[in-house]
KOLZAGU-620453 format. One record per residue: residue in three letters; x, y, z of N, C-alpha, C, O, CB in turn. Coordinates in steps of 0.2 Angstrom, whole numbers, plus 5000, padded with zeros to 4 digits. Glycine has a CB too. Example, Ala and Ser with C-alpha at 12.3 -4.5 7.8 and 13.67 -1.06 7.14 Angstrom:
! residues 2
ala506649725039506249785039506649845039507149835042505749785045/ser506449895035506849955036506450005039506750065040507049975029/
This chain:
! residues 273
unk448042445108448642425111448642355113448142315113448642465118/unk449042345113449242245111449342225121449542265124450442235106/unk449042175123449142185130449442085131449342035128448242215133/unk449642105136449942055140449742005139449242025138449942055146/unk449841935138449541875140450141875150450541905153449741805133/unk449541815151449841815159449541735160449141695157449441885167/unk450041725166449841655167449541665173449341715176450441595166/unk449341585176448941585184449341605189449041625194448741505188/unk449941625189450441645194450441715194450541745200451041625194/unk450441745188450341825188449641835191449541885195450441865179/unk449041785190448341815191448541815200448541865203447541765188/unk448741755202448941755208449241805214449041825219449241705208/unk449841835210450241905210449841955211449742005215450641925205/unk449441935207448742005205448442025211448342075214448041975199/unk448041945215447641945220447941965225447742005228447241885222/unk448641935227449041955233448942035234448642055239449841935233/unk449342065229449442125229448842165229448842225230449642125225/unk448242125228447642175231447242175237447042215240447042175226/unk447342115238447342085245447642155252447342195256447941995245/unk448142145250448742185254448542255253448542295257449542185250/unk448342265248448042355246447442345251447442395254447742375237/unk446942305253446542305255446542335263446242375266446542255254/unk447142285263446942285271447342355273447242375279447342195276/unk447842385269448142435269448042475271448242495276448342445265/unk447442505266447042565269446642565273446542625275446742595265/unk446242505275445942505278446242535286445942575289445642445277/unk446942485289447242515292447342605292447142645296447642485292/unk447842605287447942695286447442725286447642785285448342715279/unk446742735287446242775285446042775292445642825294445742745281/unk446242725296446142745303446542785307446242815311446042715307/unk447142795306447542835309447542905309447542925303448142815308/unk447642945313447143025314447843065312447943115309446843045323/unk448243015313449043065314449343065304449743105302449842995321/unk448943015300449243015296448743055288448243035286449442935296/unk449243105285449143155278449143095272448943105266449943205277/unk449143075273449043025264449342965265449942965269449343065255/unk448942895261449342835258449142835251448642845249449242765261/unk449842815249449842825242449942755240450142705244450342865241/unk449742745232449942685230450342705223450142745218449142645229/unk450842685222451442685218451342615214451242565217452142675223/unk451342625208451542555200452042585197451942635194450842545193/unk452642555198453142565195453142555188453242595183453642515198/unk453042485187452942465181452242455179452142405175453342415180/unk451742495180451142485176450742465172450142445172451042515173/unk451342455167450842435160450342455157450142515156450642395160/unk450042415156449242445150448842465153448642515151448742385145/unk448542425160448242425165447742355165447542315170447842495165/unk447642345160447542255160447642205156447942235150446942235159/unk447642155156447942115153447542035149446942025149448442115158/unk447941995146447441925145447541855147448041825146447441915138/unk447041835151447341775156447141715153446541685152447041775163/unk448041685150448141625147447841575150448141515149448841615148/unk447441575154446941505159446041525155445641485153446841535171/unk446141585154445241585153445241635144444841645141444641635161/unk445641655143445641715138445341755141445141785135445441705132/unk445141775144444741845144445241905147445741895151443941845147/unk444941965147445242015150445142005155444741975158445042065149/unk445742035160445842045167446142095170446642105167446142005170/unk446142135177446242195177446742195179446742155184445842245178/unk447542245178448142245181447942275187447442285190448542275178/unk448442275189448842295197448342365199447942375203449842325195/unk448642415195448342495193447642505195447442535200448442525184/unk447342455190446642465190446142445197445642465198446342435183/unk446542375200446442345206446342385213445942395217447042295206/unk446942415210447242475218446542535217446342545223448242525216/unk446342565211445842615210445142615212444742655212445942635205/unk445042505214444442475217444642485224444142465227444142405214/unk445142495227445042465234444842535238444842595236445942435238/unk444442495244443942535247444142535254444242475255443242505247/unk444242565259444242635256444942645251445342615250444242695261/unk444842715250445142715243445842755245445842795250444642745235/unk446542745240447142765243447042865241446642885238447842715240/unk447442895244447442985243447642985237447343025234447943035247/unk448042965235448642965232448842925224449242885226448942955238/unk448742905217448942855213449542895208449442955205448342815209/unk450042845210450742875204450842795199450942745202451642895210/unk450742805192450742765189451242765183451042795178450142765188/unk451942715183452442745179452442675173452142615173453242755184/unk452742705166452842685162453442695158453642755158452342695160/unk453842655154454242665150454242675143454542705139454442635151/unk453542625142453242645138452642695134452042705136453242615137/unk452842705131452442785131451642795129451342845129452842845126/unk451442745127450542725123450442695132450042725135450442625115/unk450842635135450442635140450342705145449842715149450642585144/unk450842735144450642805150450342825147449942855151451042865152/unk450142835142449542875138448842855141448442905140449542865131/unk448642795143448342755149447842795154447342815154448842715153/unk448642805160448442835166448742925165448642965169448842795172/unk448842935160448943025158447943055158447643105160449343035146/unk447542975153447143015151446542985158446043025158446943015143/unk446642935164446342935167446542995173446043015177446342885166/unk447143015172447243075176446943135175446843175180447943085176/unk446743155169446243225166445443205171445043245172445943225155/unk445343165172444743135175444743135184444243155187444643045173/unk445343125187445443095192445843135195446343125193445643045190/unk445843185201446543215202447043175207447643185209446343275205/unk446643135209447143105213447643035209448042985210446743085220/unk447443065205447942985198448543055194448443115192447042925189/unk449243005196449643055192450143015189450542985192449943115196/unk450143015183450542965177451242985175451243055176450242945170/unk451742955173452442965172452642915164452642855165452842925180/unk452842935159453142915157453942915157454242965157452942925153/unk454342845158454942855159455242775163454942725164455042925162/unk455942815164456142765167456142775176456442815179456842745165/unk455742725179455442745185456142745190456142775195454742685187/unk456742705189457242735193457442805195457542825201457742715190/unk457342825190457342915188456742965192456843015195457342915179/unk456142925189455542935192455542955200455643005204455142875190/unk455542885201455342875209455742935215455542965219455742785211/unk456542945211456842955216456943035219457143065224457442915215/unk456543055211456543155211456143165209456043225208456943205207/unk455543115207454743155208454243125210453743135207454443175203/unk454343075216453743025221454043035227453643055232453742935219/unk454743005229455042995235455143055238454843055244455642955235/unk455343105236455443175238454943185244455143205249455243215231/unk454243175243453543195245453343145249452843155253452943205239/unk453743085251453643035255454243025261454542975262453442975252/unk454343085264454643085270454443075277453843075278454843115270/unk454843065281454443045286453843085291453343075294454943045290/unk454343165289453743225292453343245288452943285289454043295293/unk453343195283452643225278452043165280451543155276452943215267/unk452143135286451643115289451043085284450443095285451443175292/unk451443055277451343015270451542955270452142955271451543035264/unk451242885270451442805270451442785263451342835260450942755275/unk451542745260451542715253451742635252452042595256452142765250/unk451342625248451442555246451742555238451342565233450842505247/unk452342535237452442535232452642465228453042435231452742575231/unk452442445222452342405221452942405213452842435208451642405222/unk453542355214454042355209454142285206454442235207454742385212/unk453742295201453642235196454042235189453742255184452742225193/unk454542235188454742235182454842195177455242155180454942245182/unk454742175169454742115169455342085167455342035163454342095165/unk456042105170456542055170456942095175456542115180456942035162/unk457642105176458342135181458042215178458542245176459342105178/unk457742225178457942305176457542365182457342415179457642315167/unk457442345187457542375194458142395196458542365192457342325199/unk458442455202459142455203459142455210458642475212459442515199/unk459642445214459442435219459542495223459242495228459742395222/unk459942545222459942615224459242635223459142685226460542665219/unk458742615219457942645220457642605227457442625232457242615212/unk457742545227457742515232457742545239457342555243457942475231/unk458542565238458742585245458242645246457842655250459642615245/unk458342675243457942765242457342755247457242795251457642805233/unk457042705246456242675248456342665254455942675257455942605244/unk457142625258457042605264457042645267456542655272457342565266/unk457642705266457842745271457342805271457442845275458542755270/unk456842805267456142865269455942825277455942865282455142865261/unk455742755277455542735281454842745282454642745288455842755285/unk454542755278453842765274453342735269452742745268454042805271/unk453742675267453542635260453542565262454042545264454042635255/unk452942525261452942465260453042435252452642465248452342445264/unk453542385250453642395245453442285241453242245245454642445245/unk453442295237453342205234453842215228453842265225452542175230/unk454142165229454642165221454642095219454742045222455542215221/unk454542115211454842055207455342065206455642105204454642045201/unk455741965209456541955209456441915201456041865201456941895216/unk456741925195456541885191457041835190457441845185456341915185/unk457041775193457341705192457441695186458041685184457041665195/unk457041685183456941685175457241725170457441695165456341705173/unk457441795171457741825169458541815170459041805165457541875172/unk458541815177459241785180459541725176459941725171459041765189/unk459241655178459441615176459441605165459841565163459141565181/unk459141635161459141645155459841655154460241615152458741695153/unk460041725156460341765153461041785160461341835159459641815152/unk461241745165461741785169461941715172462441705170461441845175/unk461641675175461741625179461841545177461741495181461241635181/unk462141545171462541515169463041455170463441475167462741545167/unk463241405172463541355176464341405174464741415179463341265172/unk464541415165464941445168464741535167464441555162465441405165/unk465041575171464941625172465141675164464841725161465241625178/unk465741655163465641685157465541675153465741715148465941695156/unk465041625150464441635146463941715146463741745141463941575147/unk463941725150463541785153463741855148464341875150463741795162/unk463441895143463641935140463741995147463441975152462941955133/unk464242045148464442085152463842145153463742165159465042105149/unk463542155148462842185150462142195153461742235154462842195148/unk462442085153461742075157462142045165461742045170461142015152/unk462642035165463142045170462742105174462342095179463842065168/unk463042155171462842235174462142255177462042285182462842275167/unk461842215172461142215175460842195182460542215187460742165170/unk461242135180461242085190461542135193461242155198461841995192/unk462142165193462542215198461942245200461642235205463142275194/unk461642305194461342345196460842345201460742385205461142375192/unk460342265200459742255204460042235211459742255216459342205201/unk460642205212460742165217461242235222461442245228461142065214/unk461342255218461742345222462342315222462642345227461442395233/unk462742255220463442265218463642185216463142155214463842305225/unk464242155216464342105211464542035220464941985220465142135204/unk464242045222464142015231463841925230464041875233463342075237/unk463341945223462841895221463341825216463141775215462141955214/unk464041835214464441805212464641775220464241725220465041845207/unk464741785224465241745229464741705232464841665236465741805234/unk464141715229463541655234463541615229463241575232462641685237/unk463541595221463341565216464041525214464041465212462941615212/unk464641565216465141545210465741525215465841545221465341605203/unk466241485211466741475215467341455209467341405204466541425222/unk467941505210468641475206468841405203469141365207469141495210/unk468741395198469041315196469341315190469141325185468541265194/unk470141285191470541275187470341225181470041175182471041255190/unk470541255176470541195170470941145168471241115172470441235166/unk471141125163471441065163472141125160472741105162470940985156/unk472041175156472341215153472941275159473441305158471741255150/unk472641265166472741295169472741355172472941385177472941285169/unk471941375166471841435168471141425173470941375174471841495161/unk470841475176470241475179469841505178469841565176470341485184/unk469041475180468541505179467841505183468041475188468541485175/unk467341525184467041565188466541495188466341495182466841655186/unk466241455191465841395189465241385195465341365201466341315188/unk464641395192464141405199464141325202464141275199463341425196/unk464041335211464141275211463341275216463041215217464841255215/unk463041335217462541355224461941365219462041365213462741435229/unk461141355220460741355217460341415218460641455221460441295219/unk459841445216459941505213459341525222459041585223459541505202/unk459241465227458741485232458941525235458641575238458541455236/unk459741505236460041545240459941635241459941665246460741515239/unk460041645234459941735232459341745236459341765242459741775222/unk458641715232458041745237458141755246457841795249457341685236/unk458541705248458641725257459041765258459041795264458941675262/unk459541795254460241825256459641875252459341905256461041795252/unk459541895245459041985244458541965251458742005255458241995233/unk458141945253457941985261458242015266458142065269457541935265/unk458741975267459141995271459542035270459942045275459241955273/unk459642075265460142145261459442185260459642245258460642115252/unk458842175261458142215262458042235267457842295269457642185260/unk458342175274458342215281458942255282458942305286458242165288/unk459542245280460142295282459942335277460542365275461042265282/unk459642365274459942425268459042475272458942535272459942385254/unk458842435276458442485280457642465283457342485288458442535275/unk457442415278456842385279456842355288457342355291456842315274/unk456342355290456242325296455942245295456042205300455842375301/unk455542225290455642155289455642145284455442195280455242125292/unk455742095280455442055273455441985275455941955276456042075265/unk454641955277454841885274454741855269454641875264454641855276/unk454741775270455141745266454541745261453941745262455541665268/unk454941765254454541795246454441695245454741645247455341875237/unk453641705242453241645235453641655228453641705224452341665234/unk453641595229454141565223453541565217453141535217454541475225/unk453641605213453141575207453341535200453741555195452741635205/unk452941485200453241465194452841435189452241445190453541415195/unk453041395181452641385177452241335177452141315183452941395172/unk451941295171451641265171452141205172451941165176451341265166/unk452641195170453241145172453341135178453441085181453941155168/unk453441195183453641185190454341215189454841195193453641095194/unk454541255185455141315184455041375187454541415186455441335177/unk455441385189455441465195455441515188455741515183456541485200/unk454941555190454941625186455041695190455341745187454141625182/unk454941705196455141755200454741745205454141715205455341815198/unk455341775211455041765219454841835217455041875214455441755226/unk454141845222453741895224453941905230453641875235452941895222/unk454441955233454741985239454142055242453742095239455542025236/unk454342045247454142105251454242125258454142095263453642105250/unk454442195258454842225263454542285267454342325263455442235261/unk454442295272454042345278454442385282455042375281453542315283/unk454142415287454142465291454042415298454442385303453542535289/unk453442405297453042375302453042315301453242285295452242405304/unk452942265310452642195312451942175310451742125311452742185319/unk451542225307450842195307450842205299450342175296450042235313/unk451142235296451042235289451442165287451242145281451342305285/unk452042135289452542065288451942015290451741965286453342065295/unk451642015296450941975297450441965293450241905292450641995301/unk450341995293449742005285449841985279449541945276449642055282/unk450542015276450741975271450941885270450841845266451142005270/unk451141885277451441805280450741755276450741705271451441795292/unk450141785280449741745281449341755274448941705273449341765286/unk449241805269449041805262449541735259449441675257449141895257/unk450241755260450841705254450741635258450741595253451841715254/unk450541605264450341565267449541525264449341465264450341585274/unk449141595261448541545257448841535252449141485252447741585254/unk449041565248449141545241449841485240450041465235449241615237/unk450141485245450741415246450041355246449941325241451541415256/unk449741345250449241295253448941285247449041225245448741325258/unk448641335242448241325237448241305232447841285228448041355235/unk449341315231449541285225450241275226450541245221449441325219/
């Protein structure tokens, strides 16, 4: 199977995210009152990958979360593609508490994960929504807040965004990758923060960005605390070797001491780089 290259910012993503698993269970393992935490990979992948800094193998998200100590009740590991689910299918014959999904995890999440994480099911979750471009939807999102159950991370892909949607003029933008932005951002709101009506010499008008693309990362937290979240702060910008935005790594809670924690992981790694 052909695997990833990644750069220092994905390895970085990598450590946060296990960091946070860390300290995750360690909390949840104490609480007498709570039936299971679970750890959720939306987007999975292979399970490891190859780091464009050293070449060698390095282990994804999945394989990270299956070292943390103590260890979670619970692994759901989704794929669209169907060799990598083949992955965690066959570490699941091994494992009962590992249970894999080929498909599309919109679909997945919301009638065969979320179901089992309600409030009386006295089950917490961290889910983790990496995808590699707009192809998250925000109705999965919502689903996540309102269990009131889920600590969630997502990749905003800036990169994606500005490729392909974000255009100086707006209708450059093919209508299906339009769509795309709808879907992730839960409706077309993401135009009136970016764009503003300008007449042409012709007299007709057009849609011309005048706002820079930071503004979305503050305005998606703040559409994370009204659609149900009780906090998200402010998501690490990650970028390339050039110093171009590739996507913010967001993340949104239940609780004040899980926003804390995180604060202070994105607070090392701002410092470090």
């Amino acid at each position: 199977m052909k695997l990833d290259q990644v750069g220092i910012w994905s390895e970085i993503k990598l450590e946060i995210i296990k960091e946070y698993a860390s300290a995750y269970t360690k909390i949840m393992s104490s609480q007498s009152w709570c039936k299971g935490y679970v750890y959720i990979d939306a987007f999975a992948g292979a399970g490891k990958h190859i780091s464009k800094q050293s070449g060698e193998m390095i282990q994804g998200s999945p394989l990270n979360a299956l070292e943390v100590e103590p260890p979670f009740t619970e692994y759901h590991f989704i794929d669209l593609d169907e060799e990598r689910a083949d992955v965690f299918r066959r570490m699941a014959k091994k494992n009962p508490n590992v249970h894999a999904y080929h498909g599309d995890c919109n679909e997945i999440l919301k009638t065969k994960i979320f179901p089992a994480l309600t409030y009386n099911s006295r089950k917490r979750a961290l889910c983790i929504l990496d995808p590699y471009g707009l192809h998250l939807k925000w109705e999965t999102i919502k689903a996540a807040a309102e269990l009131k159950t889920i600590d969630i991370f997502i990749n905003f892909s800036i990169q994606d965004a500005n490729r392909n949607v974000l255009f100086e003029d707006l209708a450059r933008a093919k209508p299906e990758d339009i769509e795309r932005m709808n879907a992730f951002w839960g409706d077309e709101s993401w135009k009136e923060l970016l764009y503003r009506e300008q007449e042409t010499f012709f007299g007709e008008t057009r849609q011309v960005r005048i706002e820079d693309y930071q503004i979305l990362s503050k305005e998606f937290c703040m559409r994370l605390k009204r659609v149900g979240f009780n906090d998200a702060p402010e998501p690490i910008l990650m970028r390339n070797k050039k110093g171009g935005p590739l996507y913010y790594l967001c993340f949104a809670s239940q609780k004040n001491v899980a926003k804390n924690i995180v604060n202070d992981i994105f607070d090392k790694y701002r410092r470090a780089y």
